[in-house]
N, C-alpha and C positions, 0 to 999 in steps of 0.2 A: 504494500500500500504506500502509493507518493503523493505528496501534496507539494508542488513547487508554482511561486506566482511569476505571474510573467510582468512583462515591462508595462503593459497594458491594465494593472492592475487585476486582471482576471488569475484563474486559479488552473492550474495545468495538474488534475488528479488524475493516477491511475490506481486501477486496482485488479491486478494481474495476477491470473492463476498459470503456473507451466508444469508441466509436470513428462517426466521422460519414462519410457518404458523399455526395458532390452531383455529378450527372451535368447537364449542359447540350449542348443542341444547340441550333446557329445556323443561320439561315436552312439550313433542311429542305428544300425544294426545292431547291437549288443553282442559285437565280435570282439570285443574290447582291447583292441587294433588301431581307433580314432581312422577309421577311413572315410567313414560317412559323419558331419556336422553342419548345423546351421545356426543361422541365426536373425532375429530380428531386433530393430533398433525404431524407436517411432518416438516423436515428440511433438507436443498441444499445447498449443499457447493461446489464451484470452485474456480481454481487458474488458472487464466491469463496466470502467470508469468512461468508455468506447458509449456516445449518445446515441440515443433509441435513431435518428436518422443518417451518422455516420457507418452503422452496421449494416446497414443496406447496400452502402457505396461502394463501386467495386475496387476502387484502390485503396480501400481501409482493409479489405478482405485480410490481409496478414495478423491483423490485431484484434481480429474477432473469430473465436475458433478454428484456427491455423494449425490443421495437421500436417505434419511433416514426416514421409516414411524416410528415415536417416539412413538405413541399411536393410538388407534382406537380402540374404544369400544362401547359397547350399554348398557346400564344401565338400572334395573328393580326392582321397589322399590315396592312390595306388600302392605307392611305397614312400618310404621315409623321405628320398628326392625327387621325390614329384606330387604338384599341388594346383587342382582345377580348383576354380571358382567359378560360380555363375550367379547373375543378379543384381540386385542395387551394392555396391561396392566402393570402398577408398581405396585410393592406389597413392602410397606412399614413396619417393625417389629425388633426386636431387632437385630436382626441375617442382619441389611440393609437393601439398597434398590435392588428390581431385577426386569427388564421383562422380562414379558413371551407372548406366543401367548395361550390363552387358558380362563379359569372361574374359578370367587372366588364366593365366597357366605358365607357373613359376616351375622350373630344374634349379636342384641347386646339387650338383653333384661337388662328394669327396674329392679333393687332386691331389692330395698329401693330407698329411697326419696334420691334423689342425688349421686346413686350409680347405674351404668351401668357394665353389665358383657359384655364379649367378647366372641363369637365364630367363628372362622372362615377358612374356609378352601379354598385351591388353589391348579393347577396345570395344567400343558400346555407342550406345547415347551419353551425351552428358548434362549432367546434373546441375553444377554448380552449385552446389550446397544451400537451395533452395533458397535463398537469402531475399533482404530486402532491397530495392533500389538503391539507397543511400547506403549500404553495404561497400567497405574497400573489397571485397571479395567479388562485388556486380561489375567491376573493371576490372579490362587488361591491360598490360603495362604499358600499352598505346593510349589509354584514356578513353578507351573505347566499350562503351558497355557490352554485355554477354548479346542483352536481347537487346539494347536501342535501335543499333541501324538495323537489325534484322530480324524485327517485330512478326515480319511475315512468312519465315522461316520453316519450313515443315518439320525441322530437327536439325540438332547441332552435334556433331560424329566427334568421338576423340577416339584414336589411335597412337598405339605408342608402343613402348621395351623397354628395358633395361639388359646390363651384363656388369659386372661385377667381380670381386673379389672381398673374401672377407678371413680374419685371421685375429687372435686374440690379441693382436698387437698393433692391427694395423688395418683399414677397412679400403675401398677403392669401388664407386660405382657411376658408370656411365646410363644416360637416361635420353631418351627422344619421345618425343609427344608431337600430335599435332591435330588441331580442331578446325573440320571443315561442317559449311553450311548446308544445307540442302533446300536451295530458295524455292517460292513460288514464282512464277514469270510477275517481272511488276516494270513500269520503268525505270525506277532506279537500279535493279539490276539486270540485266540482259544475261547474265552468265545462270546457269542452273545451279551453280556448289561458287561457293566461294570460302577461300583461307582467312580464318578467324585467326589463328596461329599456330606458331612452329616454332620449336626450340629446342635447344641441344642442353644439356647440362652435366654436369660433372663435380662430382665431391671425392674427399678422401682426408682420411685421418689417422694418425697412428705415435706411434711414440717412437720418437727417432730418438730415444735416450730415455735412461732408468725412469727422470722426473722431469722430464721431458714432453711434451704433445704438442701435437701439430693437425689443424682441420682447415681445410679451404673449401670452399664451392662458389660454383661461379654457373650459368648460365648464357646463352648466347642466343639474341633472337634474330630466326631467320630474315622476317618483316624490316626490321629496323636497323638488319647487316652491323652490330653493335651486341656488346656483350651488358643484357639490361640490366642483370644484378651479379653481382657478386661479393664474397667475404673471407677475410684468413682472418687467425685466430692463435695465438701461441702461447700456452702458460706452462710454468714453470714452477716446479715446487723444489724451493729452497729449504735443503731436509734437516741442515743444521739449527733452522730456526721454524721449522715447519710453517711455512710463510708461502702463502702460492704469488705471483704475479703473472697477469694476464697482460695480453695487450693483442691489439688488432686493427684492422681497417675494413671498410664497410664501401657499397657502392651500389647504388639503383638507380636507373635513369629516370632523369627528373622531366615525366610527360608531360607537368604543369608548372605555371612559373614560381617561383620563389616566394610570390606573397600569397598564392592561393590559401583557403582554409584546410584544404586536404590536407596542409604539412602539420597540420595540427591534430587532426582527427583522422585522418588518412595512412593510405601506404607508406608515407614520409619518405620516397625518393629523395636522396640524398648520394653528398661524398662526404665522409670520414673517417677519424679514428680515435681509437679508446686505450686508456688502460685502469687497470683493477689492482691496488696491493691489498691481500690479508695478509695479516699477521694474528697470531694466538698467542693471550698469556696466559697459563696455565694456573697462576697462582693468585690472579684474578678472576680466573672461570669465563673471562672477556675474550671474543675474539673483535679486533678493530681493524675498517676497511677503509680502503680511500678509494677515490674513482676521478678520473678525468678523462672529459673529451672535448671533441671540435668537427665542427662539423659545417657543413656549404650545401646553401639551396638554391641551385643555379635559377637565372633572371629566363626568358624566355628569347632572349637574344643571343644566350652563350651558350656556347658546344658545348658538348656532355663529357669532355677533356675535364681532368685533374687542375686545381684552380683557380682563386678568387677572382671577380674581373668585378668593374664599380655597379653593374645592376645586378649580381648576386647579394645571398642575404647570407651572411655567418653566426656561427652561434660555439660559444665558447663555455664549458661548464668545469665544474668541481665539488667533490661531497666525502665529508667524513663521519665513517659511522662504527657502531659497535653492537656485538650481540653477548649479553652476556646471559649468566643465570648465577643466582643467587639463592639465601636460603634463611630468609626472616622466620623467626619463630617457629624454624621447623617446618615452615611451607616451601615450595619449589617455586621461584620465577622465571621467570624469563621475559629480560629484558633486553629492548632494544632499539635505537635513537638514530638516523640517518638527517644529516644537515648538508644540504646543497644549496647551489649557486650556480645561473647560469644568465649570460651579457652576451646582447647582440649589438651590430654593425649600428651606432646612431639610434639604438632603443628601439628599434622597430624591428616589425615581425615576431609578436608576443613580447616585445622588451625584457627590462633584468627582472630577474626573478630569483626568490628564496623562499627556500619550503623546506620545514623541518615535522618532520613524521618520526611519532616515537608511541610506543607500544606495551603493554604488560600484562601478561596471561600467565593464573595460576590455576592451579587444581582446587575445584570447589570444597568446602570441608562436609561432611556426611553423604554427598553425593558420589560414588565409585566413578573414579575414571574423568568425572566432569571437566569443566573447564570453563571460565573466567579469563574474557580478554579487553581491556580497555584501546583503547588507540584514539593518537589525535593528530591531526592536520594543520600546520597554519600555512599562507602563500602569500604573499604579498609580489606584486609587480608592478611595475615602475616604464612608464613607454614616453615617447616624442610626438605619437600618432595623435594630430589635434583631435580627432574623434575621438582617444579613449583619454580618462584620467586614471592616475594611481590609484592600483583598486588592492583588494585581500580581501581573504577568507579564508576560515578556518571551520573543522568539523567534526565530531570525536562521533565516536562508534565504541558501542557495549555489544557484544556477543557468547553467546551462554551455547554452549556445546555438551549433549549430554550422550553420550552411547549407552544405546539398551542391546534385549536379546536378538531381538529381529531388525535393528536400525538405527538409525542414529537420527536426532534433532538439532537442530541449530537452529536460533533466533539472534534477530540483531537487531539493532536499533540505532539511526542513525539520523544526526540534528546537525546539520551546516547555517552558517551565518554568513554571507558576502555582504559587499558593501553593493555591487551590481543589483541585487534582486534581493534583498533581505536574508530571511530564514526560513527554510524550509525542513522537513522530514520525511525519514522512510522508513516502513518497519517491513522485516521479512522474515519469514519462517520459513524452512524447508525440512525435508522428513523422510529421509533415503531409506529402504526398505531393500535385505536384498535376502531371499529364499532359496534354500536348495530342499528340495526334495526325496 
């Protein structure tokens, strides 16, 4: 249940039921071999708070009794290295995650002692994870919706593969995908099938030394003859002081320009990089982290080249934080406090900003297993945009977590105050059920 006002002075309530279902069955024959399984996945979502004449409208439809069949398949395991699937389906690989309605059929044969290969191929209809419009997941890294330009579409095809290697030390998978149309005649397109996309990808990871690790992935889109995303990643656990240090670079091609609001609520196309130090003290029970990055949200007039140029927007950050636990009166805490900061190019595009989030969850006393968590928010930002002033907000949240026999409960409750829109609240309860037979 939310209740948040708008600028308008009116009241933006919801009152939202969802609730998820996932059915599985194991080796179906009862050769108890697991050759034959399935399973089903379904999720329903309603708003209450949705008025008696918005429920009729057909682009409200997702917010008022919105079923979603999320999976449904049957599964067929010959022998240990071979695996059919058929039906509603995710196929997970460098290139992401996607559903389709259709069959994979994964080899993963032995080729040495501790070394597995990868074969595997897919293709169906696709799904797109049934999402809303305003969804980053309803684009492609063109900026181009699933169904916008091709509303009249009879179906959208995905085909694809993988191959692969994998080893307890080291992983390596290549991936192809690619989504074509299947139009009806119209004038905007003369062609019967048109290429929605095509792309190559490629990961791998491994420990090229004892404390050592090493992950990159990258992608390359055929459309756009340019490599649209990619990332490494390298940390390193320093064992004398049990201390990990990360760091990395990052890179999406920016479909939109630099001040759009996607960078905010969006994919976040970007160029950057990061690093991460933990450290542990042991005789504090504290472990203390730091983070810093930097990052570029290219203008709409600059190349997708590595680069500040004057109509990009940059963003520079830093944060230091701790996790400790502790032990008052014989109860368990766990505590934990992260303080950041991050400044941009002339305070514009979200300007400076600090926000300190900090945390404290113990074990309820007479209740088994319970749990007690506080947390609180504050933000304040600071911009040049004569449109906005220096605004903040801040918000705390109570949540009571209780496990039983059959499930577990959680409730929260949570009161934010801004200087934009006042105070608002939200309570929510949810109540996981999970049965074996």
């Amino acid at each position: 249940m939310t209740q948040v006002p708008r600028f308008d002075g009116t009241l933006d309530a919801q009152r939202t039921f969802q609730q998820r279902l996932s059915l599985s069955v194991y080796d179906a024959t009862g050769s108890r071999t697991g050759a034959v399984n399935g399973h089903v996945g379904v999720r329903y979502f309603t708003d209450f708070g949705l008025t008696r004449e918005l429920r009729l409208e057909e682009d409200q439809g997702i917010w008022w009794n919105y079923i979603v069949l999320d999976s449904a398949y049957v599964e067929y395991n010959p022998w240990d290295e071979m695996r059919v699937r058929a039906g509603r389906q995710f196929q997970v690989s460098s290139l992401g995650m996607r559903d389709f309605d259709g069959a994979t059929v994964t080899y993963k044969p032995r080729l040495a002692p501790g070394i597995r290969g990868l074969i595997e191929a897919f293709g169906g209809r696709d799904v797109q994870f049934e999402g809303s419009d305003i969804d980053p997941d309803a684009y492609d890294v063109q900026g181009v919706g699933f169904d916008s330009d091709f509303a009249e579409a009879d179906g959208t095809w995905l085909v694809g593969g993988r191959a692969g290697l994998s080893h307890s030390d080291a992983s390596f998978d290549f991936a192809y995908t690619r989504r074509d149309y299947d139009l009806q005649p119209s004038e905007a397109y003369s062609d019967e099938n048109a290429v929605g996309e095509e792309r190559f990808g490629v990961a791998a990871a491994g420990n090229i030394y004892r404390d050592l690790n090493i992950s990159a992935q990258s992608s390359y889109n055929v459309l756009l003859k340019t490599i649209d995303n990619g990332r490494a990643q390298l940390a390193w656990r320093v064992a004398p002081w049990e201390s990990v240090v990360s760091m990395g670079v990052e890179h999406r091609v920016p479909w939109f320009d630099s001040g759009s609001i996607w960078n905010i609520f969006g994919a976040q196309p970007r160029q950057g990089a990061f690093l991460t130090y933990q450290h542990p003290v042991a005789a504090l029970r504290t472990s203390f982290e730091f983070r810093t990055w930097g990052r570029i949200y290219h203008g709409d007039a600059d190349s997708w080249d590595w680069g500040a140029a004057p109509e990009d927007e940059t963003a520079y950050g830093a944060g230091l934080g701790h996790s400790s636990e502790v032990f008052p009166w014989g109860y368990q805490l766990k505590w934990r406090t992260f303080f950041s900061g991050q400044t941009t190019k002339e305070g514009s595009y979200g300007g400076d900003q600090l926000l300190l989030d900090s945390s404290v969850s113990a074990n309820t006393p007479g209740l088994r297993e319970s749990r007690v968590t506080l947390r609180g928010l504050g933000l304040y930002a600071s911009t040049s945009n004569w449109r906005r002033e220096d605004s903040g907000a801040i918000t705390g949240v109570f949540r009571f977590d209780w496990p039983t026999q059959i499930g577990e409960l959680a409730a929260m409750v949570e009161l934010s105050h801004s200087s934009d829109i006042g105070g608002n609240s939200r309570f929510y309860v949810v109540y996981e059920v999970e049965a074996w037979p």
